[in-house]
C-alpha positions in Angstrom: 35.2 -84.7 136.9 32.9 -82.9 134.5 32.1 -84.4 131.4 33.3 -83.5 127.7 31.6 -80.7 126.6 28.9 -80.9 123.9 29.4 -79.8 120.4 30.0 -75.9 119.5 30.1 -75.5 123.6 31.0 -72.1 123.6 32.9 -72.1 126.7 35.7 -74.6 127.7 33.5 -76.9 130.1 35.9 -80.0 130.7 37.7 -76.9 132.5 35.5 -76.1 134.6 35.2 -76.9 138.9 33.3 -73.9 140.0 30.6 -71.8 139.6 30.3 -68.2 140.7 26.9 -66.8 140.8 25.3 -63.3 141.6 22.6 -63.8 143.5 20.2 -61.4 143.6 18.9 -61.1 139.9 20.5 -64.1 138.8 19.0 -66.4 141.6 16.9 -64.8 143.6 13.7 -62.7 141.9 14.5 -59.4 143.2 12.7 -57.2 140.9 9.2 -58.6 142.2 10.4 -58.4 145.5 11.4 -54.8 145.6 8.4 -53.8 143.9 6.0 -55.2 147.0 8.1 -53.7 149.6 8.4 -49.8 148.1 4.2 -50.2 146.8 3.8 -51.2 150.7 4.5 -47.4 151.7 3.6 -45.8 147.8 0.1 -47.6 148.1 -1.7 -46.4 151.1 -0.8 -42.9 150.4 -2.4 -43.0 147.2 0.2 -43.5 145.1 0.7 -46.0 141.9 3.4 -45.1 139.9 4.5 -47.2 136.8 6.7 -50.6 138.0 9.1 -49.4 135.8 9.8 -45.9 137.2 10.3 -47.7 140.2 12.6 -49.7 139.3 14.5 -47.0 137.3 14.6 -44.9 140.7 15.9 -48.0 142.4 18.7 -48.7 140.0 19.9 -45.1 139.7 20.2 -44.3 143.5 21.5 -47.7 143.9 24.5 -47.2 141.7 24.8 -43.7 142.6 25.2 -45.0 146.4 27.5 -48.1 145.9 29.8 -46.4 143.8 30.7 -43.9 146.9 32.6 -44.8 150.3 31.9 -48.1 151.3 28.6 -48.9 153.8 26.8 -51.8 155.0 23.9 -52.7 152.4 21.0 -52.5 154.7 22.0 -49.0 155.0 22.7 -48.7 150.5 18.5 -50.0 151.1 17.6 -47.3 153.7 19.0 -44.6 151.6 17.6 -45.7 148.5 14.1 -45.8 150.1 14.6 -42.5 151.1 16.0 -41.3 148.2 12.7 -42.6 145.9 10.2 -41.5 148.6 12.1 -37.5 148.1 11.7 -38.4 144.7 8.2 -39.0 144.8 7.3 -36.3 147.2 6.8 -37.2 150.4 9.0 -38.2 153.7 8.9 -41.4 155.3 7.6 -42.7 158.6 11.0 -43.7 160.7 9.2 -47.2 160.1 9.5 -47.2 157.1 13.0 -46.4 156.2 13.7 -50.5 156.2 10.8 -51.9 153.8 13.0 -52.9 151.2 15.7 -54.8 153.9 12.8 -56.3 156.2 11.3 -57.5 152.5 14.5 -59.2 151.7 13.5 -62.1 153.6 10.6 -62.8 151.4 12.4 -62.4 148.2 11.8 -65.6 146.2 14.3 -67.6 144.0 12.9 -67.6 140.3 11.2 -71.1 139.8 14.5 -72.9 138.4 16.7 -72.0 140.6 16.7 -74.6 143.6 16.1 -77.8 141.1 19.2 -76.4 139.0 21.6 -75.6 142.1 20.7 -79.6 143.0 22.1 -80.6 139.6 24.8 -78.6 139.4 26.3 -79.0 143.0 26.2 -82.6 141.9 29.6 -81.6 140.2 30.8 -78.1 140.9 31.9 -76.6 143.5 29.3 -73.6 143.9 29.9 -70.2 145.2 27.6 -67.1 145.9 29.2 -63.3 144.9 27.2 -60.8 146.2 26.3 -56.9 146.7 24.7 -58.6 150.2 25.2 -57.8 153.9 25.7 -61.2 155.9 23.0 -61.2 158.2 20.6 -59.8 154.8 21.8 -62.9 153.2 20.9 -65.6 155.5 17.2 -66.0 155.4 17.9 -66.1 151.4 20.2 -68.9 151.7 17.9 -70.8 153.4 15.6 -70.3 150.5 18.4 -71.4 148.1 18.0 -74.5 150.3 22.1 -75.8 148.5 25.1 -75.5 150.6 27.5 -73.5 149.2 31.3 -74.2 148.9 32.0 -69.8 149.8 29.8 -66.8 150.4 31.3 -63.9 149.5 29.8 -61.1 150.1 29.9 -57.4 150.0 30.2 -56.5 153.7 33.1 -59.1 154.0 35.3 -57.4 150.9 34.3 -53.8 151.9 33.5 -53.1 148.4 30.7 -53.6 146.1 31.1 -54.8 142.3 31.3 -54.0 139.7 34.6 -53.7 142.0 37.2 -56.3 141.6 37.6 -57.2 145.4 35.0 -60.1 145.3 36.6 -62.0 142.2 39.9 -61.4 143.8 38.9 -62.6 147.1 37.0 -65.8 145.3 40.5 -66.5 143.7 42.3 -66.3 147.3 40.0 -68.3 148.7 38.9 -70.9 145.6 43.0 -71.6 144.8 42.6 -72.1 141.4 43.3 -70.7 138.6 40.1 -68.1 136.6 39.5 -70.0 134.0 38.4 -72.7 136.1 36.0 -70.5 137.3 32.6 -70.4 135.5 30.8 -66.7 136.7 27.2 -66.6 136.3 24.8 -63.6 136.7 22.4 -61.6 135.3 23.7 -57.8 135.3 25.9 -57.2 132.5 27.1 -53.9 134.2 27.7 -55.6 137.9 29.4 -58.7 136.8 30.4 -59.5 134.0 33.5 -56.9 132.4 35.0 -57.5 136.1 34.9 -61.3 135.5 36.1 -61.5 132.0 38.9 -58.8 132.6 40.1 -61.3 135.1 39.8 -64.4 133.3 36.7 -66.0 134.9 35.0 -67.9 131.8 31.3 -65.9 131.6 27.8 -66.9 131.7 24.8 -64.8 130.9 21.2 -65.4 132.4 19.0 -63.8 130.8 16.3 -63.3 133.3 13.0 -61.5 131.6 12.4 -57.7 133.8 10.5 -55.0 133.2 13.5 -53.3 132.1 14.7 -54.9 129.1 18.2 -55.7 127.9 19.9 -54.2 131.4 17.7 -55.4 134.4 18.1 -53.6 137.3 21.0 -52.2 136.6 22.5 -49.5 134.7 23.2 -50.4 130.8 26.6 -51.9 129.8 27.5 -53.1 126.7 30.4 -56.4 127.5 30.2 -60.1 125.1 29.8 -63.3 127.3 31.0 -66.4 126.8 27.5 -68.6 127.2 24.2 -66.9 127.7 20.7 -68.9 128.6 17.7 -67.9 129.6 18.0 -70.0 133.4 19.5 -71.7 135.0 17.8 -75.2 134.1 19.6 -74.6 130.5 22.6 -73.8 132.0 22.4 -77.1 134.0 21.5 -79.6 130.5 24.6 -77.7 129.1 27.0 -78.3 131.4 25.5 -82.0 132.7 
């Protein structure tokens, strides 16, 4: 059972039997790795634009996509690609059209990630929410090198948050009640008004980006219960 929490604990820890987390953002240092795999085709044609223009192209077109009818993420990632490449200019080679989901692989976790999952799983049950295709997520969870109580991902709930349908399906599947539930992630717009408007108890990580405040996401203004700045302060405030 956990232990009491520590003074002026700002969420109700002695409630708490498992943790929710986004993973790519929150766990998994996305923003580098999407910035290799679209300067892999910008590069050799001569082009350098600013990081953050990138990213800002990403975030838009991703949005834009997972907000319409339903498809697999590899395919949110082709369209994306070709969406900043028209953006930029230019077409891309047919081999080309999967740089950012052949990247994915590579993607590293941020360097507190493993050591805190190890503490954590120690006494929570943990469980992965994420805007992921199954197969796109396997190499990562190799990386994440913790075995997770459920995966629930994106292609398995037909639906990509800031949709309900993977809170919902974590409180099928979890049997127990949200406010045992502890959801942590990074993107205030993807994660976080979902989880509190169902009762999941809320934490923030405040992972630095080149896009301040949001990350790679689109801006969204929503009070957490906890926010640190990794997950190795998460893990001395809940030990």
């Amino acid at each position: 059972m956990p232990s009491p929490p520590k003074q002026n604990m700002p969420i109700q820890a002695t409630q708490i039997t498992h943790l929710t987390f986004d993973c790519y953002g929150t766990l998994i240092d996305w923003e580098n790795g999407i910035l290799s795999a679209l300067q892999s085709i910008l590069t050799p044609r001569g082009l350098h634009p600013a990081p953050e223009k990138l990213l800002q192209l990403f975030v838009a077109n991703e949005a834009r996509l997972e907000a319409a009818a339903w498809k697999p993420y590899q395919m949110i990632l082709q369209e994306v690609t070709r969406a900043i490449a028209g953006e930029l200019g230019f077409a891309l080679k047919p081999t080309e059209q999967n740089a950012l989901a052949d990247s994915l692989p590579s993607w590293l976790p941020f360097p507190d990630t493993v050591p805190a999952l190890r503490r954590l799983a120690k006494r929570f049950r943990l469980v992965i929410l994420s805007n992921i295709d199954d197969a796109l997520f396997a190499p990562t969870a190799r990386r994440l090198e913790v075995p997770f109580h459920e995966v629930i991902t994106a292609e398995q709930v037909r639906s990509y948050k800031p949709g309900e349908a993977h809170f919902r399906e974590a409180l099928r599947r979890l049997e127990v009640p949200a406010s045992q539930i502890l959801h942590v992630a990074q993107s205030l717009y993807h994660d976080h008004p979902v989880a509190r408007r169902l009762g999941f108890q809320t934490a923030w990580v405040r992972r630095p980006s080149r896009l301040p405040d949001t990350g790679l996401a689109p801006a969204a203004a929503i009070e957490t219960d906890l926010a640190v700045d990794n997950l190795a302060e998460l893990a001395d405030l809940l030990e």
